[in-house]
C-alpha positions, -999 to 999 in steps of 0.1 A, spaced: 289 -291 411 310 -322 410 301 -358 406 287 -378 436 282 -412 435 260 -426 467 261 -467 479 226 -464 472 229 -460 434 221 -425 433 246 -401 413 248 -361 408 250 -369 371 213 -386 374 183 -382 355 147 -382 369 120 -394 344 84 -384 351 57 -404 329 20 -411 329 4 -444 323 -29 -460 327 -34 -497 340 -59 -515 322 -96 -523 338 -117 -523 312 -134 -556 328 -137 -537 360 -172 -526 376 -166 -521 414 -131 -515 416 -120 -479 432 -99 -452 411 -111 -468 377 -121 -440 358 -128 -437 320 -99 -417 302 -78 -421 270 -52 -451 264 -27 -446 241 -21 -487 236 -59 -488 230 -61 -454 211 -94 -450 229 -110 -441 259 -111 -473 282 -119 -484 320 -82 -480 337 -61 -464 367 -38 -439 358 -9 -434 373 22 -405 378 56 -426 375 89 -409 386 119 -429 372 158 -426 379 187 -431 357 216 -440 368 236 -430 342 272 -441 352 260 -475 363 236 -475 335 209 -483 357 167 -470 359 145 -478 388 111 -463 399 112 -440 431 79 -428 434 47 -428 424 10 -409 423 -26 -427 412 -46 -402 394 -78 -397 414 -90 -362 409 -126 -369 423 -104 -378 458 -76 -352 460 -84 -328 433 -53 -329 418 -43 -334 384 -12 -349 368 7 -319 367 2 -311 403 13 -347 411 42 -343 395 51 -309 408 50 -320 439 70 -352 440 96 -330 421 95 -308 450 96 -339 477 129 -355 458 149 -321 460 140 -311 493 128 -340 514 148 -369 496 177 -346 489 185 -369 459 210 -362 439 203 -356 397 210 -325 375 183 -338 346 146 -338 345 133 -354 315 92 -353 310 65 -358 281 55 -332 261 20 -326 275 43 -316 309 59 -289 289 41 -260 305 55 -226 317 46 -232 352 66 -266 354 95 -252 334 101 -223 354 98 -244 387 125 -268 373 151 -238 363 143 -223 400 153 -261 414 187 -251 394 177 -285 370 184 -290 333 151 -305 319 144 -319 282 111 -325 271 95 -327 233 75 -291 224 44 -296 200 44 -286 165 23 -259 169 39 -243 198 44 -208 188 86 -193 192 106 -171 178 146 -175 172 152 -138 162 154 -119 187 121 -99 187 130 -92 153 101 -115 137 64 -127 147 64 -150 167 61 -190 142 51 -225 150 82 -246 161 78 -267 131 86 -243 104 122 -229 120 147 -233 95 176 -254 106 212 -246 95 236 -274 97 251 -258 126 221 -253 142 216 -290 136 245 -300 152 245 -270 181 205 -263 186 190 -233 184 184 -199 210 145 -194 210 119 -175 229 86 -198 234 51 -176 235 42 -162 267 75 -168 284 94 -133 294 109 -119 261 143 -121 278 139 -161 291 155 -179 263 154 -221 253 177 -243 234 159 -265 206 176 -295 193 159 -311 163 160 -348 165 150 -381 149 126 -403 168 124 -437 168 98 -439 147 112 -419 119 98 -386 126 112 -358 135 107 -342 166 116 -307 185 135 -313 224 144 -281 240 165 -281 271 173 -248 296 205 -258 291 224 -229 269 258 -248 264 243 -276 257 250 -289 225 238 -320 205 250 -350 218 220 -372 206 226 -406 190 201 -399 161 207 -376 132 186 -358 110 184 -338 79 172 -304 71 
């Protein structure tokens, strides 16, 4: 698909960000939608409104904005945060119609069902996999291992690795990239992306 470029800022080369957050009301007592639930600023549970955020990057213009958002209310709607998200994935390709080739989501998104909706939407989408999420990069040939033990090859480093996550068909194959974090710990992204190779800024050793 080639590159468009909209007068509203939007671009084919575009990345869509989907995060959750709480908004603090721990001083609350009569306020609707504040519910009790885990805050990772507070490491603890406290009084707050969560919210679904759907960012956009721009990233010829270098430029993010918010486009949408959900308030966590499963008591009202009965939905949860994956739901929320699934669906205003589902309203930007074919309601908006907006133009973006990446979805980029947390780690706690990184489910089958979401995964498989975002490769039938014809998206790339990177995400971090736990450490204990259980792969294999052999073919069938080996049990299935946790993420974190792969053994990385400097050309594995550099290109990622082929790999089979649990409970996906046996022929539906990942890349893993193994990358530094900010915080100077290593991490495991995976993208559906086959050809993709590493073009992170960080580096890492084996």
């Amino acid at each position: 698909m080639g590159k468009r470029q909209t007068a509203s800022g939007f671009d084919s080369t575009g990345y869509v960000i989907f995060d959750d957050t709480v908004s603090d009301k721990q001083y609350a007592r009569n306020i609707a939608l504040v519910r009790r639930q885990y805050s990772g600023n507070a490491h603890g549970l406290i009084n707050s409104i969560g919210v679904v955020i759907c960012g956009y990057v721009n990233p010829v213009l270098d430029r993010f904005w918010v486009i949408d958002y959900r308030i966590y209310d499963p008591q009202g709607d009965g939905k949860n945060e994956l739901e929320h998200l699934k669906e205003v994935l589902s309203l930007l390709v074919y309601h908006k119609k907006l133009p973006f080739q990446e979805v980029l989501i947390d780690g706690w998104y990184a489910c089958k069902a979401l995964m498989l909706q975002i490769e039938k939407l014809q998206k790339n989408y990177y995400c971090p996999l736990k450490t204990n999420r259980l792969v294999d990069d052999s073919l069938g040939r080996k049990p299935y291992q946790r993420i974190e033990t792969l053994a990385w090859t400097q050309t594995a480093l550099k290109e990622g690795k082929r790999i089979n996550i649990r409970g996906f068909p046996k022929d539906h194959n990942v890349k893993v990239f193994r990358v530094a974090s900010s915080t100077g710990t290593h991490r495991l992204c995976r993208a559906n992306d086959l050809a993709q190779k590493r073009h992170f800024s960080s580096t890492t050793d084996v």
